[in-house]
C-alpha positions as CSV (number, residue, x, y, z in Angstrom):
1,X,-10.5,2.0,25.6
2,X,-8.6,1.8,22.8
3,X,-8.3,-1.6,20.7
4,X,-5.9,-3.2,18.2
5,X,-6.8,-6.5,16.1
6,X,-3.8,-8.8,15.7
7,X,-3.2,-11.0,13.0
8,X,-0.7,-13.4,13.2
9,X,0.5,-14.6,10.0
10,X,3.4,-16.4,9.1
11,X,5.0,-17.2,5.8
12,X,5.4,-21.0,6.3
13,X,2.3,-24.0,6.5
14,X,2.7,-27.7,6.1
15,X,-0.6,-28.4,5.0
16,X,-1.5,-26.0,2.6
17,X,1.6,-24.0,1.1
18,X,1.8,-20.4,1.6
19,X,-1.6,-20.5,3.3
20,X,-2.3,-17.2,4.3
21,X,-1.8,-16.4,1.1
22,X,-4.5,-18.6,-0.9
23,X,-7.9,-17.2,-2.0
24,X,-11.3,-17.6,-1.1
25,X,-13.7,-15.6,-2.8
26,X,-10.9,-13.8,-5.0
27,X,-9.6,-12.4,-1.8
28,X,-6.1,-13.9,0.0
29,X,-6.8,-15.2,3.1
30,X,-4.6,-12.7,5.6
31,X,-6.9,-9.4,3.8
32,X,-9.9,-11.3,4.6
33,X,-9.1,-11.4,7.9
34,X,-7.9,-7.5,7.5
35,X,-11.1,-6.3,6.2
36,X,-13.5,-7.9,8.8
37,X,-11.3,-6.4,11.5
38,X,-11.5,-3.0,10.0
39,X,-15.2,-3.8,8.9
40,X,-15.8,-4.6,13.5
41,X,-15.8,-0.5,13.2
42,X,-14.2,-0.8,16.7
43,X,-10.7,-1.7,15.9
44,X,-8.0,1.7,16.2
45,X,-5.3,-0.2,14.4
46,X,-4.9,-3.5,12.6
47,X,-1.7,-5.0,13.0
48,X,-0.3,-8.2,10.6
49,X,2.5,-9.9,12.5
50,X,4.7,-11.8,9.9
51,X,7.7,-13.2,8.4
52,X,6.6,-12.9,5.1
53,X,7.4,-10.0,2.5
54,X,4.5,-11.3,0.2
55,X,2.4,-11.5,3.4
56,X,3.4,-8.3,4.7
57,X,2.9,-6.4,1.2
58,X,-0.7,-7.9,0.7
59,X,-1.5,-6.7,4.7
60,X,-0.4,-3.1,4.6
61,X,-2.1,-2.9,1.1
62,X,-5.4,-4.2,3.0
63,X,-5.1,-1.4,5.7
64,X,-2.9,-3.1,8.5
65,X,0.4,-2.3,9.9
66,X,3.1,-4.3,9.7
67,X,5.2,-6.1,12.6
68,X,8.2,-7.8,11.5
69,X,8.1,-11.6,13.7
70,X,11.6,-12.8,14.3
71,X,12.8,-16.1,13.2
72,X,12.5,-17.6,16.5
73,X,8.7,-17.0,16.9
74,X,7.7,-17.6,13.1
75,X,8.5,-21.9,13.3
76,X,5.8,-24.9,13.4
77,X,5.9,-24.7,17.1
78,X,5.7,-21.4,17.9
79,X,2.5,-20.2,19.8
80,X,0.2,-18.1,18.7
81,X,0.1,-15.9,22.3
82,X,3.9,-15.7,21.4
83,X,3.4,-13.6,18.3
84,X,0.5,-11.4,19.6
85,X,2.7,-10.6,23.0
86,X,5.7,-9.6,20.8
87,X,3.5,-8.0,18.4
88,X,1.9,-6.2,21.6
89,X,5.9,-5.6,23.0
90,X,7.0,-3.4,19.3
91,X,3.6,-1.7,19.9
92,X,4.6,-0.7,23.4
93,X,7.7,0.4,21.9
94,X,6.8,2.5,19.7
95,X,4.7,4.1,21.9
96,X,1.6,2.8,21.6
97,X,-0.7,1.5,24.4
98,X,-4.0,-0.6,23.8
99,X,-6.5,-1.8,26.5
100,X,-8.4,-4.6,24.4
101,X,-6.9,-7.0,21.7
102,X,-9.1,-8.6,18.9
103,X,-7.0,-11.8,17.9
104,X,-8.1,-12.9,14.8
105,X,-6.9,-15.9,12.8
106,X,-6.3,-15.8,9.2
107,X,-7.1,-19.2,8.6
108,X,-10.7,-18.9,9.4
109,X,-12.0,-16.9,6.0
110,X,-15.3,-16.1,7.1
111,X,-15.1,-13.7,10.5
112,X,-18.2,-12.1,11.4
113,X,-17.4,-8.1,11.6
114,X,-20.6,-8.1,14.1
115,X,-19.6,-10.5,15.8
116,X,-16.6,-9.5,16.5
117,X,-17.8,-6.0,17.3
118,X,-19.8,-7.0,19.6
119,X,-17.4,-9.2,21.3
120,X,-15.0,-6.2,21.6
121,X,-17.9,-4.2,23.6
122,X,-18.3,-6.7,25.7
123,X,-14.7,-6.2,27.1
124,X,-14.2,-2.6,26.6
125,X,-17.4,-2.3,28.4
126,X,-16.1,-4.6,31.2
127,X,-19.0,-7.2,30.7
128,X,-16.2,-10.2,29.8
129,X,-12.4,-10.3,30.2
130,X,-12.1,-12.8,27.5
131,X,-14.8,-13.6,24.7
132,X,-14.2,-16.1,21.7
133,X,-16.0,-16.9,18.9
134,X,-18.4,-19.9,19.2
135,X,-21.3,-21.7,17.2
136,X,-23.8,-23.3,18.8
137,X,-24.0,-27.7,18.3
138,X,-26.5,-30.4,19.6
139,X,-24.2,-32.6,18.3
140,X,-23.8,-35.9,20.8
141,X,-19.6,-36.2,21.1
142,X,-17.8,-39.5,21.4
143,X,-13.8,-40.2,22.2
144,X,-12.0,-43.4,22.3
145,X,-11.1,-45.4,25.3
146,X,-8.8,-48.3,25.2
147,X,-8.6,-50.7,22.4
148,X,-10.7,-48.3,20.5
149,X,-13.5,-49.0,22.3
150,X,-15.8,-45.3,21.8
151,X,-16.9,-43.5,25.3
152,X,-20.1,-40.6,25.2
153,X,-18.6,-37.8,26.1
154,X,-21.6,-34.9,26.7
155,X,-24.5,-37.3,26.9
156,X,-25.6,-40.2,28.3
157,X,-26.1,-42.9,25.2
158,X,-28.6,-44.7,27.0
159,X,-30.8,-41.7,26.5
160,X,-31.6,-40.0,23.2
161,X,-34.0,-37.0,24.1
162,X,-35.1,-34.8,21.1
163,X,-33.0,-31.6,19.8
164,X,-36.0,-29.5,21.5
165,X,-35.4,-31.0,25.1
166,X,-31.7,-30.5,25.0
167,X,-29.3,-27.9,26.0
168,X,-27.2,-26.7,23.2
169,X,-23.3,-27.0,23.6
170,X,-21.0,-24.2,21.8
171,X,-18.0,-25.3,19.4
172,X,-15.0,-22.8,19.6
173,X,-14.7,-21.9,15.6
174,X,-10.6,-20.5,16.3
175,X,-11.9,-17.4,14.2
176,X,-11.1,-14.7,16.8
177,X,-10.7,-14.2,20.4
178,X,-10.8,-10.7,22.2
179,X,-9.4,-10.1,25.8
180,X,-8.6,-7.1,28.0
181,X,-4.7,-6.7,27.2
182,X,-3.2,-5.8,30.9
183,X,-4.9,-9.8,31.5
184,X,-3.1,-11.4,28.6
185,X,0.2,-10.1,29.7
186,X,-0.6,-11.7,32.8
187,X,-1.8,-15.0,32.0
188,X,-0.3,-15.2,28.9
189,X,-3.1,-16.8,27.1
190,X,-6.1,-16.1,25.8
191,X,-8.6,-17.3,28.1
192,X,-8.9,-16.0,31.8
193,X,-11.3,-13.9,33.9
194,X,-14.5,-13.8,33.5
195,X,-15.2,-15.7,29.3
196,X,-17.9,-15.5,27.3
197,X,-18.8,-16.5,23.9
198,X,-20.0,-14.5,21.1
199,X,-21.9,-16.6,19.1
200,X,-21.4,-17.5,15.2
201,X,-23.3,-18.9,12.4
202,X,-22.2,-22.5,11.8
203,X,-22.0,-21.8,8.0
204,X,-19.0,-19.7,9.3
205,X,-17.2,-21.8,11.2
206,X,-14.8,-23.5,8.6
207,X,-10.8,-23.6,9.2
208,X,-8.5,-23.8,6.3
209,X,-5.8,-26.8,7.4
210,X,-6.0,-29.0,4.2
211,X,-6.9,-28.5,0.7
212,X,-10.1,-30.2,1.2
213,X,-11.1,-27.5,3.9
214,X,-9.9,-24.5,1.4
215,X,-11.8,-26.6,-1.4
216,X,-14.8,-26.0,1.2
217,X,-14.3,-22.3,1.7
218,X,-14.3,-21.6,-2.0
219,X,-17.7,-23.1,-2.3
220,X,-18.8,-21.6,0.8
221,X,-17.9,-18.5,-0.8
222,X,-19.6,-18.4,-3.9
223,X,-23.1,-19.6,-1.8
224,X,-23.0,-17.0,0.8
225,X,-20.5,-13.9,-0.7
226,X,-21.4,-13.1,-4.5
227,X,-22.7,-10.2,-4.7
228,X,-25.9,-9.2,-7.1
229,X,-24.2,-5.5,-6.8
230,X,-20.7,-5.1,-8.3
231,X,-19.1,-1.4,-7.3
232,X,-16.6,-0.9,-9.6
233,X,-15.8,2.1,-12.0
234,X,-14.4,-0.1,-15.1
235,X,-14.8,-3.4,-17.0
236,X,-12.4,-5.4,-18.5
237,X,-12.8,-8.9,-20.5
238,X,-11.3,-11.4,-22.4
239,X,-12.3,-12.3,-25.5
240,X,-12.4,-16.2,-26.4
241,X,-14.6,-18.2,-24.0
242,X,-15.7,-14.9,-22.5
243,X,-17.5,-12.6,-25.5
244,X,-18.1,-16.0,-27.5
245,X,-18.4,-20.1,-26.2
246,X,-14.8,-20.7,-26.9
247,X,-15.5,-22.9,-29.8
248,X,-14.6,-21.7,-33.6
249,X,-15.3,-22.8,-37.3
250,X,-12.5,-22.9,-40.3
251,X,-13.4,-22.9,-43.7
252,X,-11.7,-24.3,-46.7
253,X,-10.1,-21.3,-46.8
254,X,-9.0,-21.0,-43.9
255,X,-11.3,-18.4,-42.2
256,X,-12.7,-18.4,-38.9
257,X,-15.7,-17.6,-37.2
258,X,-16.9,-17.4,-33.6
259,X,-20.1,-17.5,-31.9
260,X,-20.9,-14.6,-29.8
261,X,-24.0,-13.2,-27.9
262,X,-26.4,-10.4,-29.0
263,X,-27.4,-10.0,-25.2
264,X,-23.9,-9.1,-24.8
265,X,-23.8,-6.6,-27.6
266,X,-27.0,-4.9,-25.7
267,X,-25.1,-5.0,-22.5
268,X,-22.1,-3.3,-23.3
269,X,-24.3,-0.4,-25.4
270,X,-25.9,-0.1,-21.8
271,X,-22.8,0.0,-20.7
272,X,-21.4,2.3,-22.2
273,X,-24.4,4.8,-22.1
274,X,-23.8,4.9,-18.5
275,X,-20.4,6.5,-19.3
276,X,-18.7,3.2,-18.0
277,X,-15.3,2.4,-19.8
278,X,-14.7,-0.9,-21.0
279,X,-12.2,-2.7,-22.7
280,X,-11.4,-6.1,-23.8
281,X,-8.0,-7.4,-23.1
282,X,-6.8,-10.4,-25.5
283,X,-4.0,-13.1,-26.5
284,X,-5.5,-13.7,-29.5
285,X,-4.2,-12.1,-33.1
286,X,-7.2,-13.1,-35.1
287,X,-8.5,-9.8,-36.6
288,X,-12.1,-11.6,-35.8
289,X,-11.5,-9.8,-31.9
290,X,-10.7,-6.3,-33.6
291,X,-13.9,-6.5,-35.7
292,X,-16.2,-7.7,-32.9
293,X,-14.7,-4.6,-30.7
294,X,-15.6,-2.0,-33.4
295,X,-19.1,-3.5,-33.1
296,X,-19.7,-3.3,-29.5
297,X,-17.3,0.2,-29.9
298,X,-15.0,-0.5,-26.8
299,X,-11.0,-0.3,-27.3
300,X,-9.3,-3.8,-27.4
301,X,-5.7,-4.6,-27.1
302,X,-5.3,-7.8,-28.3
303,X,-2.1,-9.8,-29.3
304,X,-1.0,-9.5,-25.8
305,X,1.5,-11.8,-23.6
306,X,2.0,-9.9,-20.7
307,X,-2.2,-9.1,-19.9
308,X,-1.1,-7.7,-16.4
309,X,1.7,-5.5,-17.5
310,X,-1.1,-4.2,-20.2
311,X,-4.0,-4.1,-17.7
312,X,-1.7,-2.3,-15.0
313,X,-0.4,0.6,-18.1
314,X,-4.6,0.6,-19.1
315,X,-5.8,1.7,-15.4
316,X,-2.9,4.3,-15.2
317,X,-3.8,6.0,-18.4
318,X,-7.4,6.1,-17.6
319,X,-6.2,6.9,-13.5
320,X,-8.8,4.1,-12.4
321,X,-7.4,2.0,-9.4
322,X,-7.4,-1.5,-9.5
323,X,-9.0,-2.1,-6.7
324,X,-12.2,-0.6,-8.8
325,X,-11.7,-2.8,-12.2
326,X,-13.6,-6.0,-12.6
327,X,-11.9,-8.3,-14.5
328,X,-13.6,-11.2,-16.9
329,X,-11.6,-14.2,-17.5
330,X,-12.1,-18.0,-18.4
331,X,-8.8,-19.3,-18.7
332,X,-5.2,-19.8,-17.2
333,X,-3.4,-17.0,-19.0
334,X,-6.4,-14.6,-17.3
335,X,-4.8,-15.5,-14.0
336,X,-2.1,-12.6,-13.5
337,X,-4.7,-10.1,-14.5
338,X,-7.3,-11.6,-12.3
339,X,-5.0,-11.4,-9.5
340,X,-4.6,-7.8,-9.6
341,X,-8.3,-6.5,-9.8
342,X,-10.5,-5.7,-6.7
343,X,-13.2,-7.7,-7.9
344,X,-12.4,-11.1,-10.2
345,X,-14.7,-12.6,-12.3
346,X,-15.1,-15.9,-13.8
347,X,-17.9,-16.9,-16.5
348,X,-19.6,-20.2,-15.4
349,X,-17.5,-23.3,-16.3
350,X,-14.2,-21.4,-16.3
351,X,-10.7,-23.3,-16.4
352,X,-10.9,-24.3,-11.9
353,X,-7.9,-22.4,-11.3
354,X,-9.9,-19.2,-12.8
355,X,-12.8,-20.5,-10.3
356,X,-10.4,-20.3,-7.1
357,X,-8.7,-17.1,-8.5
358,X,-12.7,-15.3,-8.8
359,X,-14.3,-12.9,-6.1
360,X,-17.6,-13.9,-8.3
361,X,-18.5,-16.8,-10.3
362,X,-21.1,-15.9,-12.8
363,X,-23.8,-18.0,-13.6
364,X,-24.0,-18.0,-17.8
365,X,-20.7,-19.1,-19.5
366,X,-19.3,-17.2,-21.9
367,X,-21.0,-16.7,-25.4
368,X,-23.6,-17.3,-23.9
369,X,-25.1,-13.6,-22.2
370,X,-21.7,-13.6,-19.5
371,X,-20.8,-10.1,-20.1
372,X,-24.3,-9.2,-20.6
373,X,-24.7,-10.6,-17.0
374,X,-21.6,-8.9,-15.5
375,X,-22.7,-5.5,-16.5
376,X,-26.3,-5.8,-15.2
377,X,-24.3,-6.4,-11.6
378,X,-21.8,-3.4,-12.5
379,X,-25.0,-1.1,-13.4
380,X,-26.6,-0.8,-11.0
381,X,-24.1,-0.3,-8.2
């Protein structure tokens, strides 16, 4: 039984622009989605179905192949069967036959890889034909009749019995539905046969439509996602508001001076023990960065415009992959590098942007033990 995982997404949203695009946890949304199906173990292929060159660049990088979704199936009222039948029609075409599809919604940033594994045994093992992912709620539902007047809908509200004495209802989260494919192509939807649910944690449940709701996911991130344990195989950091607290004295003469942290110093001679390269990767032209590099003895650039173009030419020379640098920033002009690291990193109270851009929010700020605190997470992993 072999399965594919389909991810529709397009390059247009009304409610949040570029949406599949936008980050939570450091990560755009369409390789979040990517990496749990991948992470189910029971997926043979991942396929992104887009519109989007961005889109389509970020999803093969993830691990996913590519289909191209015409014009006439990528609008505002285009279905989402539509683009998993045509995605499953180029698959055909090229040859490529699949008994169960994982449909999983990028807009949903937290999918459960057991979850969904689970829910694709269930239908490869013939147990379900259809199984969607659910959390469970005691919540008491109301609509509106006419003239506003509200109506119970799963309860009786002339009885209140106690959470303990009632029978849970399940709330569909939207993050991924699984169904035997010869069915779909039948029905042409995602529900049919025998359905079951594969049950969610509520925490989980979010869907990104607004900025509020991506707003959410951010912080939902940062409670349930950082990691103690970074694994990466370089360090890189800012200087200003990371190694010191961003703030600076002038003399008469017109010297400056900085406030850094001896905790930091420590950290980076730890680091550098372990045989770990570092560098720190600056706009600033005071010598005062220069001198506070040959302390800690760690190369700096600084001076620089362009920090991605410099960060990019840094990983090549030393043949480290991005994907295995974590980057240190604080600020706006940290963004482009951030954006290209596997694992972002923002010191507490960074500019918000640098918040929403970060895989990991650290707890100290910087001058303050930040880089001290990033290495003990780099160590040991």
């Amino acid at each position: 039984m072999r399965t594919v995982a389909i991810i529709p997404a397009r390059g247009g949203s009304k409610g949040v622009s570029r949406k599949n695009l936008r980050r939570v946890g450091g990560v755009p949304l369409v390789e979040r989605a990517v990496r749990s199906a991948l992470a189910s173990g029971r997926t043979d292929l991942v396929v992104v179905s887009t519109d989007d060159d961005e889109i389509a660049a970020v999803g093969e990088a993830a691990g996913a192949r590519i289909v191209r979704r015409p014009a006439a199936l990528s609008g505002d009222t285009a279905s989402s069967e539509s683009a998993v039948l045509h995605a499953l029609d180029e698959l055909d075409r090229a040859g490529e036959r699949f008994d169960v599809v994982a449909f999983l919604q990028a807009t949903s940033p937290f999918i459960p890889s057991d979850a969904l594994a689970s829910a694709i045994a269930q239908v490869a093992d013939g147990r379900a034909d259809s199984v969607f992912a659910a959390h469970e709620t005691y919540g008491f539902l109301w609509g509106t009749a006419e003239a506003g007047a509200a109506v119970a809908l799963n309860h009786d509200a002339a009885v209140r019995p106690r959470r303990q004495d009632r029978e849970p209802h399940f709330l569909e989260t939207g993050a991924f539905y699984v169904f035997r494919a010869d069915g779909f192509r039948e029905a042409r939807h995602r529900f049919f046969g025998r359905i079951r649910i594969a049950e969610v944690p509520e925490w989980s449940a979010i869907e990104i439509d607004d900025e509020q709701q991506l707003r959410m996911a951010r912080a939902l991130a940062a409670l349930y996602e950082s990691p103690e344990r970074i694994p990466v195989r370089a360090v890189v950091t800012d200087f200003d508001g990371v190694h010191t607290d961003d703030t600076a004295t002038i003399d008469a003469h017109g010297v400056e001076r900085v406030r850094v942290s001896r905790e930091d110093g420590m950290g980076v001679s730890l680091l550098r023990a372990a045989g770990i390269p570092m560098l720190i990767l600056s706009t600033e032209v005071n010598p005062v960065v220069r001198a506070r590099a040959d302390k800690l003895r760690v190369p700096v650039l600084h001076g620089i415009d362009d920090k991605e173009s410099a960060l990019r030419a840094w990983a090549t020379e030393n043949g480290i992959p991005l994907a295995e640098i974590a980057y240190l920033g604080n600020d706006v002009n940290d963004l482009p590098a951030l954006r290209i690291v596997g694992w972002p990193v923002a010191v507490a109270g960074a500019h918000p942007l640098v918040i929403d851009a970060a895989r990991v929010v650290l707890r100290r700020a910087g001058g303050h033990g930040a880089v001290r605190e990033l290495i003990e997470r780099v160590l040991p992993a």
